[in-house]
C-alpha positions as CSV (number, residue, x, y, z in Angstrom):
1,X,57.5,86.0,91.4
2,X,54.3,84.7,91.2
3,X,53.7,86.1,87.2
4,X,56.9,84.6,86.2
5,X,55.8,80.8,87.8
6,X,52.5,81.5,85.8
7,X,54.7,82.1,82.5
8,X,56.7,78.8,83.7
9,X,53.7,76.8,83.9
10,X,52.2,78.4,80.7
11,X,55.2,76.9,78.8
12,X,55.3,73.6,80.4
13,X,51.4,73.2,79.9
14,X,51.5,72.7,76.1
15,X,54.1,70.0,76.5
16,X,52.5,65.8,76.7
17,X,52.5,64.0,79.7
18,X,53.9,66.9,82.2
19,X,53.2,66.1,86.2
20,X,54.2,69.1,88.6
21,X,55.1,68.2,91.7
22,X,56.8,69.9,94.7
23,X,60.2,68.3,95.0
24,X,63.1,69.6,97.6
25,X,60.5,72.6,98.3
26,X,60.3,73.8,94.7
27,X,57.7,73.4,91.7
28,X,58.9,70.7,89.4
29,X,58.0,69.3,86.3
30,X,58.4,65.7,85.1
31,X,57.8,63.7,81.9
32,X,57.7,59.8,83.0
33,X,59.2,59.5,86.2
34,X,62.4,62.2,84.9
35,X,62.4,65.7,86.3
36,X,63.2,68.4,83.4
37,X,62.5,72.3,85.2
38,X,62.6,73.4,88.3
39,X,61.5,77.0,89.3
40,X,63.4,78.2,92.1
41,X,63.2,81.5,94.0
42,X,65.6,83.0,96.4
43,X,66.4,79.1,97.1
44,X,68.7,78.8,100.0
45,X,68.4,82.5,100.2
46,X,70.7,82.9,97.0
47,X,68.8,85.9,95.8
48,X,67.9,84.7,92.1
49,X,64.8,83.6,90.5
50,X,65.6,80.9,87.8
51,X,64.2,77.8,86.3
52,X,66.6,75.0,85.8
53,X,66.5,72.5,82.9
54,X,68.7,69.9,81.2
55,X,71.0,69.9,78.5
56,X,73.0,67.5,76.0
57,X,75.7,67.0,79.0
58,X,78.5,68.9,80.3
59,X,79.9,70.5,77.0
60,X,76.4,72.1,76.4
61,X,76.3,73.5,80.0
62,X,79.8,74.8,79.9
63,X,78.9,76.6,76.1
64,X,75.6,78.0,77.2
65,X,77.5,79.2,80.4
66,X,80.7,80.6,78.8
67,X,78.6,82.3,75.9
68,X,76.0,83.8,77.8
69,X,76.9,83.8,81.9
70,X,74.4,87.0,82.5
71,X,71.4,84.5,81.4
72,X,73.1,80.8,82.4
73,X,74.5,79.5,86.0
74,X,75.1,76.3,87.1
75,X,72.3,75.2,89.8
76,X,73.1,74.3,93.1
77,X,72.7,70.0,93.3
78,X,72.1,69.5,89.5
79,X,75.0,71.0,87.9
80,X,76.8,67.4,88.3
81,X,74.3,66.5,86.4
82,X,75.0,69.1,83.6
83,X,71.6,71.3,84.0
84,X,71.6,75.1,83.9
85,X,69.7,77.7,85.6
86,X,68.2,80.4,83.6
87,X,67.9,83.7,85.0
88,X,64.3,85.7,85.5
89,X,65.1,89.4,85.9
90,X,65.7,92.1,83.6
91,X,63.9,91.7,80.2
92,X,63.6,88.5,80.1
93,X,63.5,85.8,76.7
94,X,60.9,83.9,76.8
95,X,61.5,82.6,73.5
96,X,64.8,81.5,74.9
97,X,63.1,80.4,77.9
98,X,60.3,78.7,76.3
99,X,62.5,76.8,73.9
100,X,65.1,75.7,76.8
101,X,61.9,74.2,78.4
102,X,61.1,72.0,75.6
103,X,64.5,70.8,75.3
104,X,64.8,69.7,78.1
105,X,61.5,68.1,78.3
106,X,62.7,66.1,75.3
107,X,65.9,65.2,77.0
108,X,63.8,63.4,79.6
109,X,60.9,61.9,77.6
110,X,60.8,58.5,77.4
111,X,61.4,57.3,73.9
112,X,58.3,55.9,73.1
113,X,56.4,59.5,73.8
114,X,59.2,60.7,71.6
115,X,58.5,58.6,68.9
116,X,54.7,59.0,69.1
117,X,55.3,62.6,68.0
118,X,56.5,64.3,71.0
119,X,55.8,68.0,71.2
């Protein structure tokens, strides 16, 4: 698991103002004071490896979820808060990965990052 935190890190590293910090036991990544990915392996002995970001609300997480529910789950404590969990097995997207990330990173930017150019 240890390659796909790497590849986790490697997209979260060429995006402005990123802190990782261990929160609840995991790796997490915040812009400002807002978390925006979590990796998370085998947490509470679930079995998965994932990475859990934000999206536009519920209706996003429900679509992403309905469409696709072999790639999207809804994460234990932040689903209320309409984030999905992407899964890491199999051949994995990193394109889709990559460009989930950076959504959600602008999702929690503060504005004035934003409008300084963001990513």
């Amino acid at each position: 698991m240890t390659e796909m935190l790497d590849r986790i890190r490697e997209a979260v590293g060429i995006l402005p103002d990123v802190e990782e910090r261990i929160s609840h036991g995991q790796p997490t990544w915040f812009v400002g004071d807002k978390q925006f990915a979590q990796f998370r392996d085998d947490h509470h002995g679930e079995g998965r490896t994932v990475v859990c970001v934000r999206t536009g609300g519920d209706d996003e997480q429900a679509m992403l979820i309905e469409a696709a529910p072999d790639v999207y789950s809804r994460p234990a404590y932040l689903a209320s808060k309409g984030w999905v969990a992407i899964m890491l097995i199999g051949d994995i997207d990193w394109v889709l990965v990559d460009d989930r990330i950076s959504r959600s990173w602008e999702l929690a930017a503060p504005r004035a990052l934003l409008e300084a150019g963001g990513r």
